[in-house]
N, C-alpha and C positions, 0 to 999 in steps of 0.2 A: 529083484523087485525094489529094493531098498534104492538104485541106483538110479532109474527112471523117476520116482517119486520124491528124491534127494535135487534130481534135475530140475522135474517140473517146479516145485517148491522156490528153488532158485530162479528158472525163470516169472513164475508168477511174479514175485519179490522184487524183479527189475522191473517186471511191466505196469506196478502200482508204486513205483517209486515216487516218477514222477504227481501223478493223482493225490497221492500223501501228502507232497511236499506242496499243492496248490499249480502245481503245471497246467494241469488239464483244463478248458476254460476259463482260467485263473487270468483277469483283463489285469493291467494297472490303472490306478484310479488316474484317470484324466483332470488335470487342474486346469481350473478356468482360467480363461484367455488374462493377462496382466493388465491393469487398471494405465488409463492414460495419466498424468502425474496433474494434481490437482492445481488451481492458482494459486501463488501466495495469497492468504488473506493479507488485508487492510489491516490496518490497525488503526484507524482512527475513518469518521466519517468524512467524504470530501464534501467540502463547501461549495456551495454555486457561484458561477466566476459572476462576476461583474464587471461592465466596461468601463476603463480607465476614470471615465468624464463621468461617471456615476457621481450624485451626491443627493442625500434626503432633501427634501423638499423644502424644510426649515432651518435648512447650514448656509451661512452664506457663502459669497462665491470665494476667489482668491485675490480678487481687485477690490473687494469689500475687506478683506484681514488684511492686504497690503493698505491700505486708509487706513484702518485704526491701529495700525504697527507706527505708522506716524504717528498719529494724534497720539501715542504714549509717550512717543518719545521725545517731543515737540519738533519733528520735523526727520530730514534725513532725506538718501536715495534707498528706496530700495531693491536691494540686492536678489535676491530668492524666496517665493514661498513654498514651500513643501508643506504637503496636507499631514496632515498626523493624528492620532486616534479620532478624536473628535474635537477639534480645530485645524487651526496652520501652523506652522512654525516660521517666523518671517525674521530673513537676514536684513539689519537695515544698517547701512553707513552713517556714521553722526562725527563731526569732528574727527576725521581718520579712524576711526574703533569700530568696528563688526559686531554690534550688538544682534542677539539671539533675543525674538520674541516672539510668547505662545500667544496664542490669539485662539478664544475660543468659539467655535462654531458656530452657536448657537447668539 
């Protein structure tokens, strides 16, 4: 009697093994689907473009800063204006010498 009841014991013992350990019904946790990878942020805000030929309505033009890039200088050819914060910057020729003059906008 002792032999059959020593059996059953050992079998019951296998067949709650698994159930013990989490087998039985035991799902694994499903992890949620992986994130698309975000944009780099910004780091500063963009500015609105503006077109080239832009200028306030009270600047004057670049044929008006090339005139009084002369009349500073008393005369000259001039060479280049280039706009710059708020005036121009005007290359003028005088007596062979490349004078740099700001001329302001307003």
């Amino acid at each position: 009697m002792r032999k059959p009841l020593a059996t059953l014991a050992l079998l019951l013992a296998l067949a709650l093994q698994p159930a013990l350990a989490g087998g039985w019904g035991h799902r694994e946790q499903q992890r949620p689907p992986p994130r698309p990878p975000e944009p780099p942020r910004q780091m500063y805000a963009p500015q609105p473009m503006r077109p080239q030929n832009w200028a306030p309505q009270n600047r004057m033009s670049s044929g008006q800063a090339a005139q009084r890039a002369q009349q500073l200088n008393g005369g000259g050819r001039v060479l280049a204006v280039d706009p710059s914060d708020s005036g121009y910057r005007v290359r003028v020729l005088k007596d062979g010498e490349v004078r740099s003059v700001y001329v302001p906008g307003q």
